[in-house]
C-alpha positions in Angstrom: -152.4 -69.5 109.9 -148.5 -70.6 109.8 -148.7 -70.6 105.7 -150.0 -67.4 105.8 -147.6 -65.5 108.2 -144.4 -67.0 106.8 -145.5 -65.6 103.4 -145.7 -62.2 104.7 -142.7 -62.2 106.7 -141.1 -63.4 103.6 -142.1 -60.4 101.2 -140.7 -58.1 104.1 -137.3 -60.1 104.1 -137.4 -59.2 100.1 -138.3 -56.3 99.1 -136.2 -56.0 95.7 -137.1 -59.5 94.4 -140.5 -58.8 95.3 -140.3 -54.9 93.6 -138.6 -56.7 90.8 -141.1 -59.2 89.8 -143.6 -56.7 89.0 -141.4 -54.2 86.2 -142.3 -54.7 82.9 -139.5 -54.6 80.2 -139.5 -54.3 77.0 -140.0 -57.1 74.2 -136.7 -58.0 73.3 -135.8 -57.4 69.3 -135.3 -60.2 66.4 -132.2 -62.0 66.2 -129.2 -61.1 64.1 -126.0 -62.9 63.3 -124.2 -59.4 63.4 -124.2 -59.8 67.0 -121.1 -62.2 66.7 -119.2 -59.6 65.1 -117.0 -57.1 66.8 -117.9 -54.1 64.6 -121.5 -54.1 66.3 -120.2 -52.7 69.4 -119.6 -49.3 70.4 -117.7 -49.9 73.6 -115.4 -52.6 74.9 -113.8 -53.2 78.7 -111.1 -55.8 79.3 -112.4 -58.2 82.1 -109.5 -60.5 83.6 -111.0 -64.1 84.2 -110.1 -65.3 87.8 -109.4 -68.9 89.3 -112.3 -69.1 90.9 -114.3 -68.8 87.9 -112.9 -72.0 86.3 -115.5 -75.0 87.5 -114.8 -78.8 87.4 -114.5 -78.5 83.7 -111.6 -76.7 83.7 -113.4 -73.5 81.7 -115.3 -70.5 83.2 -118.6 -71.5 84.1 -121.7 -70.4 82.2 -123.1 -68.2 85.0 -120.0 -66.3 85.4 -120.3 -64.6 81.9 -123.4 -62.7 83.4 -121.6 -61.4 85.9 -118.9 -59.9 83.2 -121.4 -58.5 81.2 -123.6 -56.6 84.5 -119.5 -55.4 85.5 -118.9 -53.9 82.1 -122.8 -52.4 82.0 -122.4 -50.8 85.7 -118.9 -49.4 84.6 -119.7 -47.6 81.6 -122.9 -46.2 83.9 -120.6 -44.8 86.5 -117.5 -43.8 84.5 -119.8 -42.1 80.9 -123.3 -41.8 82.6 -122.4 -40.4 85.8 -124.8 -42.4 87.4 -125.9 -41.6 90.9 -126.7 -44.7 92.9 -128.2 -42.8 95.6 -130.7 -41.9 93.8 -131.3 -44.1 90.8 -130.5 -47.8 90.3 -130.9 -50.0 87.4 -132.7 -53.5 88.2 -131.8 -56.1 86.0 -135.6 -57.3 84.7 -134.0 -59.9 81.7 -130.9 -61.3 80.8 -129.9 -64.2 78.0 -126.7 -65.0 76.9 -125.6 -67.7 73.9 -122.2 -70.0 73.6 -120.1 -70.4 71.3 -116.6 -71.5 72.5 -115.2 -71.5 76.0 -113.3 -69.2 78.6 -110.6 -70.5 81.1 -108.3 -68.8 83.3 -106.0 -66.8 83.0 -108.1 -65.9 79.7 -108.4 -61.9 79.3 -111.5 -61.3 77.6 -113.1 -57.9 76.2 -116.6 -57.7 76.7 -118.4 -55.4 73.7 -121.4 -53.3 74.5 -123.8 -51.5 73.0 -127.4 -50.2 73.6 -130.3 -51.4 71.9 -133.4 -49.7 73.4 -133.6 -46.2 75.5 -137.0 -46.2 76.7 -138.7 -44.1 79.2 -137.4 -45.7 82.4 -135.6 -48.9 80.5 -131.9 -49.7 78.8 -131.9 -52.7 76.6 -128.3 -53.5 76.2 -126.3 -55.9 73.2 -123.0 -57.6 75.3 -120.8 -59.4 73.4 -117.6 -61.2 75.0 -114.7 -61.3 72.8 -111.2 -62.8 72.6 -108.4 -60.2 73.7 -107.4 -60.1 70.0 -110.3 -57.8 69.1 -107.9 -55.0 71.2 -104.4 -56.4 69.5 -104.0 -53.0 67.6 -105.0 -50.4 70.6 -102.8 -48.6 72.1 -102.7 -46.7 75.3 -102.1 -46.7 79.5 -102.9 -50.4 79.8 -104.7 -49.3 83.4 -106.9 -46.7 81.9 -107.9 -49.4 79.3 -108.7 -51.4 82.1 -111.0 -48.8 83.8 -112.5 -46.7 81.8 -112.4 -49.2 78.6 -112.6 -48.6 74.7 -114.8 -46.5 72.5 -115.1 -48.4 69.0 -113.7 -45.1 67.9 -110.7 -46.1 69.5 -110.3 -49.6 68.2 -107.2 -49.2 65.3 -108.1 -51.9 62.1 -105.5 -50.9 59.9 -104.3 -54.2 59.2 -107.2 -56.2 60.4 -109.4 -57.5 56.8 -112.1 -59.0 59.0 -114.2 -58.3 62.2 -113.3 -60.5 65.4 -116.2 -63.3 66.6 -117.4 -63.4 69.9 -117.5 -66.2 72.3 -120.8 -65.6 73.6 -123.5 -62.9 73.2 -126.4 -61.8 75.5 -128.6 -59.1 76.0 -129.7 -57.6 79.5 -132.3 -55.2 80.1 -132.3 -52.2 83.1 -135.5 -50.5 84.6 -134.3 -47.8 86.6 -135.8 -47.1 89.7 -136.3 -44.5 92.3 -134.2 -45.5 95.3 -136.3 -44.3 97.7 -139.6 -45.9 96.4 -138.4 -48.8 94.2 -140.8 -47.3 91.1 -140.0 -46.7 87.9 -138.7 -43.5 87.2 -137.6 -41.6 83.5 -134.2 -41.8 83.0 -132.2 -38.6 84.2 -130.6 -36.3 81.3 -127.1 -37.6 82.1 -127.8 -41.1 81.8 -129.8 -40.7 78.2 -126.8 -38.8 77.0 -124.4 -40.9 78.0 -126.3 -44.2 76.7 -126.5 -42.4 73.2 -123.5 -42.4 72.4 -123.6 -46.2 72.2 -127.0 -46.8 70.3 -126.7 -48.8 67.9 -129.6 -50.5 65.8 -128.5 -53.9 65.8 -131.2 -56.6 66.6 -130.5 -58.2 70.4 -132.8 -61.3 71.1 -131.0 -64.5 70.6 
């Protein structure tokens, strides 16, 4: 009798992890070593490392790196997509990420991204996080850099011969949701459109 009502007060206490649990995502794609490469991204955002995110180590810690890459993601939603929270919010169903060399503060890294997969209610994303050389040639308001970040338009390689390597690559998949029900819902007009014009067709899954 105990078990069973503290499992049911439990589900009440949370709803999103338990609404979360049940959204299906897509499979993720094959692997590709393009994914290292800084011409595979269609859109880059600095992201200042803090002090808090060195560990005992003395480098960024592993888990931070997710939180750059679902900054960057909910960024380019707001400021391209014109996402609107109050009515549809992206949960993050899968996430993976791979290491190559290591952050530390004050580091400035540039976190690449580019979409994978638009499905009917789903985002599959390609992240990639990036040594602040890959923006040495840019120029610009360094502020409006920081906040509305880089098309890969933007990006000048006139005297750059080869593409920068990431430090780490992921991939993180969205399935939007109604806000009011916490079900899948098709993605609104103004979110495809925006999240087209970063598609790119370079495989994800690590």
């Amino acid at each position: 009798m105990m078990l069973t009502r503290f499992i049911h007060i439990s589900r009440r206490l949370h709803p999103v992890t338990m609404a979360t649990r049940h959204l299906s995502s897509p499979s993720p794609p094959s692997p590709s070593d393009n994914l290292w490469l800084s011409s595979s991204y269609k859109f880059f955002l600095p992201t200042p490392t803090r002090w808090m995110d060195n560990d005992q180590f003395g480098h960024v810690n592993n888990t931070i790196y997710y939180s750059y890459f679902d900054t960057v993601i909910n960024k380019y939603l707001i400021h391209h997509c014109h996402i609107n929270y109050d009515i549809i919010r992206g949960f993050m169903v899968q996430t993976q990420c791979e290491y190559r060399r290591p952050l530390q503060y004050p580091d400035v890294p540039v976190v690449g991204m580019s979409v994978r997969k638009i499905g009917k209610s789903s985002v599959t994303y390609n992240v990639g996080l990036f040594p602040s050389s890959v923006l040495e040639d840019v120029s610009g308001e360094v502020m409006k850099i920081m906040n509305e970040g880089l098309f890969a338009s933007q990006l000048s390689k006139s005297e750059r011969t080869e593409d920068v390597k990431a430090l780490a690559v992921g991939y993180c998949v969205h399935v939007f949701v109604d806000t009011q029900t916490n079900k899948p819902t098709p993605l609104p007009d103004n979110l495809k459109i925006g999240l087209q014009k970063i598609l790119s067709n370079v495989e994800s899954r690590l």
